[in-house]
Backbone bond lengths (Angstrom), bond angles and torsions (degrees), N, CA, C in turn:
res aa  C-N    CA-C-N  psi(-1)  N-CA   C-N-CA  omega(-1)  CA-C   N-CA-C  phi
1 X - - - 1.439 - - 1.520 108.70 -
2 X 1.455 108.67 128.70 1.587 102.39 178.40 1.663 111.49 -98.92
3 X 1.312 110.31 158.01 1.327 96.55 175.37 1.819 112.47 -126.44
4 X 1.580 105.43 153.42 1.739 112.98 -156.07 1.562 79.85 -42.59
5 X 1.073 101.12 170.71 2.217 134.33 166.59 1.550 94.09 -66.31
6 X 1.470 107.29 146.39 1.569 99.44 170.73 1.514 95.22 -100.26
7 X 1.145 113.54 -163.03 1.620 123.43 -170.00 1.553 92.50 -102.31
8 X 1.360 92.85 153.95 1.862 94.54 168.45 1.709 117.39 -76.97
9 X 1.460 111.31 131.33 0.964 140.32 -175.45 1.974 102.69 -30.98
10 X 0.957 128.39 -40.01 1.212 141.26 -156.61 2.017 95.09 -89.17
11 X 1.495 113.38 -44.54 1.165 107.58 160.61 1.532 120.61 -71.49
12 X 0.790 121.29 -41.24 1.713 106.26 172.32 1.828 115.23 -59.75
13 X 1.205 113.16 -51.56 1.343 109.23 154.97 1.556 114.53 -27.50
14 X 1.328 118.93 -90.23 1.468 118.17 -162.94 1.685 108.52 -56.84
15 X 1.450 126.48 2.01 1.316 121.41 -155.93 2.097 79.30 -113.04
16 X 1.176 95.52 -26.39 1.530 69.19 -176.52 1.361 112.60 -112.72
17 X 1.830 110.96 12.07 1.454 94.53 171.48 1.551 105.28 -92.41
18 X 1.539 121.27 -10.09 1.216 133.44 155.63 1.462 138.88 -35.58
19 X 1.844 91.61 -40.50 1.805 97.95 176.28 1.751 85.38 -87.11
20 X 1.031 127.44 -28.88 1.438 101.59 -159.54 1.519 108.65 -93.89
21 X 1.500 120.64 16.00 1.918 118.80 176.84 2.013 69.08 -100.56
22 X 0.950 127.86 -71.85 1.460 135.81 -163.66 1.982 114.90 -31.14
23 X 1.347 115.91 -41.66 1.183 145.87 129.61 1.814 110.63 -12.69
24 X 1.289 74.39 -104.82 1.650 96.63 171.03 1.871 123.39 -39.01
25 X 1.585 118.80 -23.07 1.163 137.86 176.06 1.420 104.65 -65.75
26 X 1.221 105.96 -57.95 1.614 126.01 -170.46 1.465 107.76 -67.92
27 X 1.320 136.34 -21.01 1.405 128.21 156.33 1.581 117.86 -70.15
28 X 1.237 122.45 -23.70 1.205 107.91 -152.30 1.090 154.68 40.48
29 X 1.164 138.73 169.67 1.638 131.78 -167.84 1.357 103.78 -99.16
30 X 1.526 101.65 153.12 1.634 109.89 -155.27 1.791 97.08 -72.59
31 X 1.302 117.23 172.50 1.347 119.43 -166.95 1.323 108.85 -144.87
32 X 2.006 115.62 84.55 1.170 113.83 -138.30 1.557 99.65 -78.24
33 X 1.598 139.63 -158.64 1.376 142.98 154.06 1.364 78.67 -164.80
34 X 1.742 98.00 152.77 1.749 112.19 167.04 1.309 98.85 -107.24
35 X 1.411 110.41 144.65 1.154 158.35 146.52 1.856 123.25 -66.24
36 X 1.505 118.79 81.06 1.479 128.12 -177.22 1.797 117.65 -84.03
37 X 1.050 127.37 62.81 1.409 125.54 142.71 1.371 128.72 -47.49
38 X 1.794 106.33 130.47 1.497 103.50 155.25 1.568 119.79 -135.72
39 X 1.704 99.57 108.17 1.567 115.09 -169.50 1.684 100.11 -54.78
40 X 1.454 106.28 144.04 1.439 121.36 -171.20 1.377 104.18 -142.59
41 X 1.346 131.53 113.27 1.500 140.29 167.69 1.080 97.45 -76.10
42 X 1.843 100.05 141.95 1.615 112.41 154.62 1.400 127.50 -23.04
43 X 1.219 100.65 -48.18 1.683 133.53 178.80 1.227 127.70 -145.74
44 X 1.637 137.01 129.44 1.212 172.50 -74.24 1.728 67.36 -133.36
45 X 2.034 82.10 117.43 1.814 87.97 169.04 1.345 100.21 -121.01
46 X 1.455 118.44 179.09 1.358 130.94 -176.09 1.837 123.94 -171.49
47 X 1.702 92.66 62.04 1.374 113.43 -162.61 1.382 120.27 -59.83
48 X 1.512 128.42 141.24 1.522 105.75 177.51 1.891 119.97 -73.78
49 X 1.478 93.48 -171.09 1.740 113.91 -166.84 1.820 92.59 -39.76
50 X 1.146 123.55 -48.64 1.912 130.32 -163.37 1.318 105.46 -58.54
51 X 1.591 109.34 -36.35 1.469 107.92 -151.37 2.075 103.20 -66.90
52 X 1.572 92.54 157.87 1.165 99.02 -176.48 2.052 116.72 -141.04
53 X 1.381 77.34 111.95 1.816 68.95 -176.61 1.539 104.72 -87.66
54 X 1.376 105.17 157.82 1.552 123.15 -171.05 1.562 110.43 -144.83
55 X 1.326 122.30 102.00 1.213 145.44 152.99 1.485 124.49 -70.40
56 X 1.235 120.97 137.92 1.761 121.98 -173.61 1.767 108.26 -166.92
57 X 1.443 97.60 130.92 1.409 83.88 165.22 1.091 118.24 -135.06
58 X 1.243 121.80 139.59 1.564 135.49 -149.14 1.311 115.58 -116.49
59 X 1.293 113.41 126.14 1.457 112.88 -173.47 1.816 109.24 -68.60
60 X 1.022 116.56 157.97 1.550 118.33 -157.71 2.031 100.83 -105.93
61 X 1.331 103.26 -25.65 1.704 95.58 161.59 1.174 118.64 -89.61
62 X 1.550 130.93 35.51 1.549 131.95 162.12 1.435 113.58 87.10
63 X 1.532 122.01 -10.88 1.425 109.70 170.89 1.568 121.80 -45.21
64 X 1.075 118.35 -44.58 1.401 130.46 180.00 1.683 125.71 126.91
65 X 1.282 110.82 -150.15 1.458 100.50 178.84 1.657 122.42 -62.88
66 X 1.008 128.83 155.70 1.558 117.14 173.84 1.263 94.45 -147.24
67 X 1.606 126.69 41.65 1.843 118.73 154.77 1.718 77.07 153.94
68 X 1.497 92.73 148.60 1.198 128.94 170.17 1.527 129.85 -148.58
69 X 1.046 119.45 151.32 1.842 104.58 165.81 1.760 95.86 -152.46
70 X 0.930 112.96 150.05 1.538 134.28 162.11 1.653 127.37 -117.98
71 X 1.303 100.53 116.54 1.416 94.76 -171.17 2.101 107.54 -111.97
72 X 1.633 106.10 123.87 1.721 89.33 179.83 1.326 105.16 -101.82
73 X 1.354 101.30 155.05 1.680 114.99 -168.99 1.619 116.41 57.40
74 X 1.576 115.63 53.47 1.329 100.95 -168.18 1.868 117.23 -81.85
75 X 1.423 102.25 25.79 1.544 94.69 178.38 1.360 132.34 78.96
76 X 1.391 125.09 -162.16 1.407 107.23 167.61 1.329 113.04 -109.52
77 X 1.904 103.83 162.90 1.340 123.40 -161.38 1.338 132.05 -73.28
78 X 0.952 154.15 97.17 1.863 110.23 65.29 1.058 101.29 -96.62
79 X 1.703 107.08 157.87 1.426 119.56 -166.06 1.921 113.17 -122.18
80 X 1.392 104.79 110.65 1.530 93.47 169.09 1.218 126.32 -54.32
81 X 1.154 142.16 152.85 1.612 143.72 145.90 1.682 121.41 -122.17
82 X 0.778 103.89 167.57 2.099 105.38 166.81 1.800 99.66 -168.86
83 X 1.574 95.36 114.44 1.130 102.33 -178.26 1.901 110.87 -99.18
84 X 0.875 122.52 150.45 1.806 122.76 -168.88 1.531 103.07 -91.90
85 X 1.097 144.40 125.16 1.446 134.97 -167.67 1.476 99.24 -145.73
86 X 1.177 110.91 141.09 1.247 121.51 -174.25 1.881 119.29 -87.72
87 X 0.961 104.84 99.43 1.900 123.53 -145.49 1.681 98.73 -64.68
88 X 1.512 125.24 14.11 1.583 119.35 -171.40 1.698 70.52 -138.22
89 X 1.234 153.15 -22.55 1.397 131.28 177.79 1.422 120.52 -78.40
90 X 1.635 104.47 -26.52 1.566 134.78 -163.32 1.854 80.08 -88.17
91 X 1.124 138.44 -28.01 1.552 128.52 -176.25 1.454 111.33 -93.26
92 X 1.567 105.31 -31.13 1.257 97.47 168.76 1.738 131.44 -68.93
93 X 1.540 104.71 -30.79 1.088 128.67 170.34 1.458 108.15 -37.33
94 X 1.408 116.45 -53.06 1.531 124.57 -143.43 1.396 134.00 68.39
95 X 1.145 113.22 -48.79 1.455 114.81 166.44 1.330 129.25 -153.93
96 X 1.481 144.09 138.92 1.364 111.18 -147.30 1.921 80.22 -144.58
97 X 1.626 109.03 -171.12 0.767 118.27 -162.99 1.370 102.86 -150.45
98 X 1.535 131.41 146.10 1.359 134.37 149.31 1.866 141.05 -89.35
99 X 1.506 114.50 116.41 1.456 89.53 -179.65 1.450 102.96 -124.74
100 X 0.817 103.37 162.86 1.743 121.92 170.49 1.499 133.98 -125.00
101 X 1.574 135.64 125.14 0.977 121.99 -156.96 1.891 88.13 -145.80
102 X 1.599 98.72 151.70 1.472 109.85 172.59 1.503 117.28 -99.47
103 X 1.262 119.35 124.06 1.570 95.04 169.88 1.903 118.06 -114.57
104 X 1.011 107.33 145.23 1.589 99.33 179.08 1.333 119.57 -128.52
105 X 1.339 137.05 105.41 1.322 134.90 -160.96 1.871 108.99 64.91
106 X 1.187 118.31 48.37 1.168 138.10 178.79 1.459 108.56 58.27
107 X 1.466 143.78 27.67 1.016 149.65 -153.45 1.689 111.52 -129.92
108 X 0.832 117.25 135.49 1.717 103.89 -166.09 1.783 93.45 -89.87
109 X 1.241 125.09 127.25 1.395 122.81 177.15 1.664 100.24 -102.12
110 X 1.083 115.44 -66.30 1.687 116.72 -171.71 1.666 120.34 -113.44
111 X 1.012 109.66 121.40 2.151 102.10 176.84 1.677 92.82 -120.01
112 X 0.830 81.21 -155.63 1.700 116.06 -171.63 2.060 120.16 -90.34
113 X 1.159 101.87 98.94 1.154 88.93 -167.86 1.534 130.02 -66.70
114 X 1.234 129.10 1.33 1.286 162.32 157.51 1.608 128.65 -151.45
115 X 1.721 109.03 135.04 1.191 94.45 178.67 1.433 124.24 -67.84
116 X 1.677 105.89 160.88 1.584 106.59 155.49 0.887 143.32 -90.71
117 X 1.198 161.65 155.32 1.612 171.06 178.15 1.436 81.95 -84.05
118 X 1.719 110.87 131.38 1.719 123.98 156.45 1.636 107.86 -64.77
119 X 1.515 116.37 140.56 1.495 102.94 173.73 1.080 88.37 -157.71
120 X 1.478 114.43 169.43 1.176 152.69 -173.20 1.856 94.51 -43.69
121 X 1.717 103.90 144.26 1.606 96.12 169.71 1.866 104.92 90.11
122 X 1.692 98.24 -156.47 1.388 110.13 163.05 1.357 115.35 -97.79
123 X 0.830 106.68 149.38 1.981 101.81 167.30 1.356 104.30 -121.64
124 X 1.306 83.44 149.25 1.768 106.41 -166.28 1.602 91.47 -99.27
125 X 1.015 117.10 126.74 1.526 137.39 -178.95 1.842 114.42 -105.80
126 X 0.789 128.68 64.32 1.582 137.04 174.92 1.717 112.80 -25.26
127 X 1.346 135.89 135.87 0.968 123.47 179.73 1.850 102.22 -151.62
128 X 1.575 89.16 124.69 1.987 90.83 -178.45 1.233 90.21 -121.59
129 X 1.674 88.21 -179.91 1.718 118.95 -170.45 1.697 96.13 -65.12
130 X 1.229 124.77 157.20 1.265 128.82 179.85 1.564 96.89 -105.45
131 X 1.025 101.73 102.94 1.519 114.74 164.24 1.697 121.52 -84.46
């Protein structure tokens, strides 16, 4: 029994790095937008050199994070941020949320006492003592 000719090795190569740029077409490249928060304590903070603020916003049907930033030693309060979010993940999401948390000597001292909804503008991000 004979069997058909296979193709030359060099065509199967280019045929399948072909489906996979073709693949790769159909995702597209991410399509960032910033995101402008400014974290605001109850009261006027002024954390030392360790401290580390941590911003995230989390999609609200469980995918998970979809932008973060960490800033160390961010100084005193209120604190700008702009997180980079990928504007077709943030749609897939449906609806997402912002939190913010302080840490000092690896210890979380103050977050967010409810999340935020991203909106139009800056968003004011609230931040209390962690009780």
């Amino acid at each position: 029994m004979q069997h058909p000719p296979r193709p030359p090795l060099g065509r199967v190569i280019a045929l399948g790095l072909l489906a996979v740029l073709s693949l790769a077409g159909c995702t597209g490249t991410p399509d960032f937008e910033q995101l402008r928060a400014e974290v605001i304590p109850e009261t006027p903070l002024s954390p030392g050199p360790d401290a580390e603020l941590r911003v995230r916003l989390e999609a609200t049907d469980g995918s998970g994070t979809l932008a973060e930033t960490r800033t160390t030693g961010p100084g005193s309060s209120p604190w700008a941020v702009v997180l980079r979010v990928d504007r077709r993940a943030l749609e897939r999401a449906g609806t997402a949320q912002l939190h913010a948390e302080l840490r000092e000597a690896g210890r979380v001292t103050h977050a967010s006492p409810e999340p935020v909804p991203p909106a139009g503008g800056v968003i004011e991000l609230p931040l209390a003592p962690r009780r």
